[in-house]
N, C-alpha and C positions, 0 to 999 in steps of 0.2 A: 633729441629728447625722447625720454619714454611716451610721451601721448604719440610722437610722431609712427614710432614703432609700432605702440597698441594699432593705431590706426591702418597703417600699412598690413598690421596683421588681419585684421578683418578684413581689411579690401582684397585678400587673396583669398580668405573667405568666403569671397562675393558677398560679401556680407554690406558692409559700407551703413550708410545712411539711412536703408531698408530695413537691416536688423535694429539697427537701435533705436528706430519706432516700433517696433514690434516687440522688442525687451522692455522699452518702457512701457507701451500700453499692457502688455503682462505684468509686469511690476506693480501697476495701480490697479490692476485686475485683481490680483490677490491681493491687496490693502483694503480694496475696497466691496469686494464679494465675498472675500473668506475672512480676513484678517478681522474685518471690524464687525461681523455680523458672529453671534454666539450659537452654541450647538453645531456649527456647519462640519466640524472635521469631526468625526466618531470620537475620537480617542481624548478630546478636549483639551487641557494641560498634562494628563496623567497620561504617556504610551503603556504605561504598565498596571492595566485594569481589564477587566473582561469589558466587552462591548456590551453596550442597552439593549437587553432581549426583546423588547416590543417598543413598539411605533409609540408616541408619547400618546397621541388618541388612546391607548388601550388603556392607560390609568391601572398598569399593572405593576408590582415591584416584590421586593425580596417578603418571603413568607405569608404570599397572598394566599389565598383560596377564592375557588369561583368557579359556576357550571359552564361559562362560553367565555368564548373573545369576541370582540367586535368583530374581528375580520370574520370572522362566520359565521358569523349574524348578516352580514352583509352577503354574503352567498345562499343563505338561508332563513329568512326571518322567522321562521318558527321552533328556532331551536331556544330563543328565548325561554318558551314554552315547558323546556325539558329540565329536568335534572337528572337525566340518565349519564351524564360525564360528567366527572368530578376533578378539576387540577390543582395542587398543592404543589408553591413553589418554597425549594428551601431558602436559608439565608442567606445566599448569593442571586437570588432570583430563575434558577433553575428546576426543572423538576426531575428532583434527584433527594435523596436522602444528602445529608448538610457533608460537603465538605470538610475532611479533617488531612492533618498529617501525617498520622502515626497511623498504621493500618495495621490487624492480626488478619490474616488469611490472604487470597489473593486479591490483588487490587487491580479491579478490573475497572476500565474509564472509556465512554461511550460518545460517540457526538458524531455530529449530523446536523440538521435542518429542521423542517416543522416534522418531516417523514420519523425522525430520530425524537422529537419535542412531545411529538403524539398527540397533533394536532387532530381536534373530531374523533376521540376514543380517549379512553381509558384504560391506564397504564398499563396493566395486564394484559393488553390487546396489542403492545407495541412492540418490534420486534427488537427493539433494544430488552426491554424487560423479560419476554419472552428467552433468549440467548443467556439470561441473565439468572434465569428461572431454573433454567435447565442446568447451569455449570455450578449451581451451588448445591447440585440432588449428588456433585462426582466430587467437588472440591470444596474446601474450606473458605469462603470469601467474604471479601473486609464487607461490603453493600456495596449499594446501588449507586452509582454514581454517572450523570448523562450532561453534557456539556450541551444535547440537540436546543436550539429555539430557532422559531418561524423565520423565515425569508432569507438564512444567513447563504452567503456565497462561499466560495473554499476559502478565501484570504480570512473573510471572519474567521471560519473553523477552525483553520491552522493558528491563528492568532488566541484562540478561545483556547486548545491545546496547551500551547506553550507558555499562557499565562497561568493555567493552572499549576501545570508543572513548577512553576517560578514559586506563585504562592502559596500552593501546599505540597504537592510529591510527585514522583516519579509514578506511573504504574505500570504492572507486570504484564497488563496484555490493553493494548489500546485497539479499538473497534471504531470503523470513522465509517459511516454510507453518506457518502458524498451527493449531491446533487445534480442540475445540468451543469454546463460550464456554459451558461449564457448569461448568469447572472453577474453583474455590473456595478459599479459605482459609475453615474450618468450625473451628467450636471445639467440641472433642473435652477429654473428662475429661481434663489431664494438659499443658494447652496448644491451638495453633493451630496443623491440620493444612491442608496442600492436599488436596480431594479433590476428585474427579472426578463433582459429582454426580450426572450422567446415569446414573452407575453406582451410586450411591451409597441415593440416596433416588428411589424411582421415583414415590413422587407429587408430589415438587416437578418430576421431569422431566417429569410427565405434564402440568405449568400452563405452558397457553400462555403467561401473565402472567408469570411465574418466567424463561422462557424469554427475551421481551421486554427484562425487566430487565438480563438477560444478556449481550442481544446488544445492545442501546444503549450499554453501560458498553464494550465493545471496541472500538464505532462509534467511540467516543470517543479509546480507547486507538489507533485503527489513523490520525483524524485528526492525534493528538498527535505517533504517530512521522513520518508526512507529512512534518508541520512543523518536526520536526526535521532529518532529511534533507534540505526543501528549505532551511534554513537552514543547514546545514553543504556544503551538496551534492555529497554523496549521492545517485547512483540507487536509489531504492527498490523492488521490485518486491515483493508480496506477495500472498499468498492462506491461504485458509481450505479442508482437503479432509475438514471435514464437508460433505459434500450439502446440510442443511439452514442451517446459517449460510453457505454460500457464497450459497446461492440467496438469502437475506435481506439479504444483506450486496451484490449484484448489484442486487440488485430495488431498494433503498432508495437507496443511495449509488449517487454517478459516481466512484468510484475510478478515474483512466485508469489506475495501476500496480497493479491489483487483478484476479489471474490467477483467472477462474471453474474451479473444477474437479467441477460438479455436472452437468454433461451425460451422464447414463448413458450414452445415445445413442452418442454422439463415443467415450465411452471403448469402449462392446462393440465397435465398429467398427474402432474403434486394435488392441482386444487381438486381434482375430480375425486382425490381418496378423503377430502376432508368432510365425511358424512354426516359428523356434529355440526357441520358449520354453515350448509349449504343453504337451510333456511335464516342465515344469519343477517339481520335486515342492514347490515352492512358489510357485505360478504365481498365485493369490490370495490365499493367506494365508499367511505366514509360520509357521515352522516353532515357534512358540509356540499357533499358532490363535487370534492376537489383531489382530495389523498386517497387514499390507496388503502383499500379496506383489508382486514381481517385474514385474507386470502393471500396476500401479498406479503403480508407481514410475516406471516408463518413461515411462505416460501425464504424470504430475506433471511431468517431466522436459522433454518436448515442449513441455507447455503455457510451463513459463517460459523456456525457447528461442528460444518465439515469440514472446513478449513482449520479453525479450531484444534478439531483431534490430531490436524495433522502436524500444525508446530508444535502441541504441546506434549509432542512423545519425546 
């Protein structure tokens, strides 16, 4: 009989008795931790939506306005205090000028993390809009368009990409500054979180091994979208402004579209000409004490400029 078959074929499996407690308790595991509990899996019933830019605590959505986030409030509580940063999200809940399909000039498309989101500054300070600043004083361009929101990992970004693409257009030069490769989906009492785990768990950050794993899986994820872009074509240019995956990510791969931003060197050098900016009361760190101020962003800015000039001869 076939059960008898099935069975003999596990059992060469070593499988036997042991697997099929351990598929059924999987089996009630996701019935009963994912299946029956709502909000757990991102993408809900729709895979073909952009993912939720913020943590539902933020009580923030499509065409908000507002001077802070909670999350940096939480690193700061006096920023309450301020309205020296202003965020306007458009009708997707980004901040970007609104999404369309039809574009006159070049259609340039941005994304990233909170570093790309422009978290603790204002837009003009970010080096997505900066790069953005500068290519429309030499070309004709459609606007602003930034895919960046807080805490996303590559899988989001690449997923937040190609939903665009899906629901409005293709664009002519895509710009991605990637994050660590430590960020995660970890399962947490209550469902599956993204977390951040360099920050998270410091002895899986402390394994080189862990680390490896990490940064193989985006090697992977940064070939994939390549292959996309040169398939639909797409200029792609990308980079990673952790120091440590940039340098890995540099050293391993021939990325020609892959902007290094790990040269301390280059960068103290850059920051030391910026004599407008040095008394800038967020000249390294932004005004949370988390991102990467003013100085950093310019540097980001140049590096894919000059990348930039070079595919676009």
């Amino acid at each position: 009989m076939i059960s008898d078959k099935y069975n003999d074929f596990l059992n060469k499996l070593n499988a036997g008795d042991e697997y099929e407690k351990i598929m059924k308790s999987r089996r009630q595991f996701i019935f009963d931790s994912i299946f029956n509990k709502k909000n757990t899996h991102p993408f809900g019933a729709n895979r073909k939506i952009f993912l939720p830019l913020f943590h539902s605590n933020e009580n923030i959505g499509p065409d908000s306005e507002f001077y802070y986030l909670k999350s940096e409030v939480q690193l700061n509580p006096k920023i309450t205090e301020s309205k020296e940063i202003f965020y306007k999200l458009n009708s997707d809940g980004f901040r970007s000028d609104n999404f369309k399909k039809e574009h006159n000039g070049l259609h340039i498309l941005f994304a990233g993390c909170s570093e790309t989101f422009g978290n603790s500054s204002n837009i003009n300070e970010n080096w997505s809009y900066l790069v953005y600043d500068e290519l429309k004083k030499k070309h004709k361009v459609s606007g602003y368009f930034n895919l960046g929101h807080p805490g996303s990992n590559h899988q989001v970004i690449i997923h937040q990409i190609l939903i665009y693409i899906l629901k409005y257009s293709k664009p002519d030069l895509l710009l991605v500054n990637f994050p660590n490769s430590e960020r995660e989906f970890m399962w947490e009492e209550g469902g599956i979180k993204l977390r951040n785990r360099s920050n998270e768990d410091v002895e899986s950050f402390s394994s080189n091994q862990h680390f490896a794993e990490n940064l193989y899986n985006v090697i992977i994820l940064y070939n994939q979208l390549s292959l996309i872009c040169d398939i639909l074509n797409i200029k792609l240019i990308f980079s990673n402004f952790n120091p440590i995956d940039s340098f890995a990510i540099k050293t391993l791969m021939n990325f020609e579209n892959f902007v290094s931003l790990n040269n301390e060197k280059e960068f103290l050098e850059y920051a030391s000409t910026l004599e407008n900016f040095k008394d800038h009361p967020h000249f390294l760190l932004r005004r949370d004490g988390s991102h990467r101020g003013i100085a950093f962003h310019k540097y980001w800015a140049k590096k894919f400029l000059d990348k930039i000039e070079e595919v676009m001869v």
